[in-house]
N, C-alpha and C positions, 0 to 999 in steps of 0.2 A: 426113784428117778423118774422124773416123768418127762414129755414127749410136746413139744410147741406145736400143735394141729395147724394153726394158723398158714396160710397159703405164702410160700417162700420162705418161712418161720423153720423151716427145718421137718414138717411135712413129708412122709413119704410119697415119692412121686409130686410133688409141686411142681419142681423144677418141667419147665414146661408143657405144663396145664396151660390149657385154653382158658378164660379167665369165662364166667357167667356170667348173665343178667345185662343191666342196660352196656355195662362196660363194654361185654362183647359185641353188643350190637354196633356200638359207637367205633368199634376197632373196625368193624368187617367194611364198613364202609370205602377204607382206604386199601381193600382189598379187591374191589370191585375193578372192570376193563376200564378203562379211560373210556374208551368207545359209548360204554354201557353210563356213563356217569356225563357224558358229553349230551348223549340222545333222550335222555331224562329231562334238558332242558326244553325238548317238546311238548311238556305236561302244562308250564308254566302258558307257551305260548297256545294251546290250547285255549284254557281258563280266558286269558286273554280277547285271543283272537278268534274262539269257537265259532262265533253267529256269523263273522263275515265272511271267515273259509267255508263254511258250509252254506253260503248262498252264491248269489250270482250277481250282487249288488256291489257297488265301489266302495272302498273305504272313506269316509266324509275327512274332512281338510276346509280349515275355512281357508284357506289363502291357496289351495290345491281345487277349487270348485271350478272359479273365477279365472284364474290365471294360468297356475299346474296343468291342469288338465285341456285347457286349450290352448297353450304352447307344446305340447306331447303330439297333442291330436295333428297339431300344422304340421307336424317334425314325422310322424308315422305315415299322414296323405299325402306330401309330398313325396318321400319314398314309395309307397306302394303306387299311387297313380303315374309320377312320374320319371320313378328313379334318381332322382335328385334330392341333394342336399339342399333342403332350404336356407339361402343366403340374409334373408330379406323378412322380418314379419311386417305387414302393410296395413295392420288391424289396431295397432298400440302407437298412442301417442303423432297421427300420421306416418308412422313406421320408426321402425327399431330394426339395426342388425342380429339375427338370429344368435350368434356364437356371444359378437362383443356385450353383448346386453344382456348375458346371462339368464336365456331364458329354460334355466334349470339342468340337468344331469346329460345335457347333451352326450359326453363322452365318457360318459363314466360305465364300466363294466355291464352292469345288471341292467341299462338299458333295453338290452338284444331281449329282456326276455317281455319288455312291452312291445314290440315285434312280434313275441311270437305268441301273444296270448291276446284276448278282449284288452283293450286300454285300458278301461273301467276298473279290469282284477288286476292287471299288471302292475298297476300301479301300487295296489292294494300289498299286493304278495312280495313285492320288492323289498317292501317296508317293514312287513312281517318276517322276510327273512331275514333280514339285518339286526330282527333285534333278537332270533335263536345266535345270531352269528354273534350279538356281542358277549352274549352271555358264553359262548364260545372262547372267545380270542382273549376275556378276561378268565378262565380259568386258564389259558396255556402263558398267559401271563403272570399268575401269578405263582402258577408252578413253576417259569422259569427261575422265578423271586426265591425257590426254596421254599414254599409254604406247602403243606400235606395235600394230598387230595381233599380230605374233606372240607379243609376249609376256602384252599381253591374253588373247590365245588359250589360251597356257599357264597364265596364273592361273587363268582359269576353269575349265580344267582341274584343277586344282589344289584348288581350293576343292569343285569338285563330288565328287572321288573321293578327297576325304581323308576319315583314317580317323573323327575325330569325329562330321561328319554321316552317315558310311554305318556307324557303332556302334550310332546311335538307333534303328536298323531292330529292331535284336535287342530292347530294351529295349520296343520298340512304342512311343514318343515320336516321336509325330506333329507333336503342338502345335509341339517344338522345332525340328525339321525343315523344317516354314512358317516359323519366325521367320529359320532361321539362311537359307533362302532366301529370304528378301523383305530381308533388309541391307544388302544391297548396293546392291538398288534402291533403298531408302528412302534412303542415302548420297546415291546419283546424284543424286536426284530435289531432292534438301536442296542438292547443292549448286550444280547447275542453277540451283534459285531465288535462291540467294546471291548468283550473277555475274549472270542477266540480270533476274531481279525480275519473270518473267512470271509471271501470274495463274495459267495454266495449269499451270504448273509447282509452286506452291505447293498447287491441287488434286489435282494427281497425287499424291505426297508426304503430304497429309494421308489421300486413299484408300487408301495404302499403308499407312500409320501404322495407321488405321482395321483393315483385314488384318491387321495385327499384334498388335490387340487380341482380336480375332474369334478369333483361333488357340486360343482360352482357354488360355493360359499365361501367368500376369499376370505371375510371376514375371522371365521371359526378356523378357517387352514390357516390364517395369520396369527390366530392365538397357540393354534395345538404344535404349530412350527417352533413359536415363542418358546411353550412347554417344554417340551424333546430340547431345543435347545440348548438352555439352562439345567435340564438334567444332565445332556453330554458334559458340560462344562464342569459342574457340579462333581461328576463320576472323576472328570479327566484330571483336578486338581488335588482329587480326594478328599471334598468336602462332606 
């Protein structure tokens, strides 16, 4: 009479063995803290963004040189010299209103922190953080979807160091940069509220929404609204 050595084959002691070799490796992965699997996505931005973080130089933008950067700079000297909200830019076109002519992220969150740093980096590090955030907000997205960690892991990956959003850099398109990272979450957040119907869930979602507006790029928040749209619709018919 003989004896199936083979591992689950009827094996003494198989029945829950740790599996060896690449399999194990591949398993342990999804055993890892979300925390620990989240701050890994610092490695990429690294590679990345290493020479700028570790100088003292601006991140280059061709449309952020020109424009970006001396719409910010009126918006920061008017606050620190006079305490006031610039109403008025007198420099563009014989003048343009500040807010209606969309000159840039005026109200959008991560502002405060060109406020409280050099313009030059602030500008730089805002941009930089958005794209460890997107690679963020598409892992908790796609784990909300059901998908494992690992391979969450690797979308967000994915999403955060593909080529489209790290193109924007060059072009200095910031506005789009916020939009394409706050998607995901706005997804999440939309469809959270769909299945459980919590209040909380629909305010979170609409603040996001809200940030997306802020970004001043009506154009991209008139698409990504389109999106979400047609997804609710989609979910709500059961299509």
């Amino acid at each position: 009479m003989t004896t199936d050595r083979r591992p689950g084959r009827g094996a003494p002691g198989a029945k829950g063995r740790k599996a060896d070799g690449p399999l194990a490796a591949r398993g342990s992965v999804g055993q890892w803290p979300t925390s620990l699997l989240l701050a890994s996505y610092l490695v990429p931005v690294a590679i990345l963004f290493g020479s700028f973080l570790a100088s003292d130089k601006m991140l280059y933008g061709s449309d952020m040189v020109p424009m970006g950067y001396m719409a910010r700079s009126l918006y920061k000297t008017m606050w620190a010299k006079f305490h006031e909200f610039p109403l008025w830019n007198p420099y563009i076109l014989g003048g343009l209103p500040f807010v209606d002519a969309l000159h840039g992220d005026v109200f959008y969150p991560t502002t405060l922190l060109k406020f409280l740093l050099p313009l030059h980096r602030g500008i730089g590090i805002v941009l930089v953080l958005h794209v460890f955030l997107a690679g963020v907000f598409m892992f908790l997205c796609l784990r909300g979807e059901g998908l494992s960690k690992p391979a969450a892991w690797f979308g967000g990956l994915a999403y955060m160091a593909g080529p489209y959003l790290n193109s924007l850099f060059l072009a200095g398109h910031d506005a789009k940069i916020y939009i394409t990272t706050l998607f995901p979450l706005a997804y999440l957040l939309l469809r959270r509220a769909e299945r459980l119907g919590r209040v909380r869930d629909h305010a979170a979602f609409g603040l996001v929404v809200g940030c997306v507006i802020l970004s001043s790029h009506i154009q991209m928040a008139y698409f990504s609204l389109w999106a979400l749209g047609i997804q609710f619709l989609t979910h709500l018919l059961g299509l």
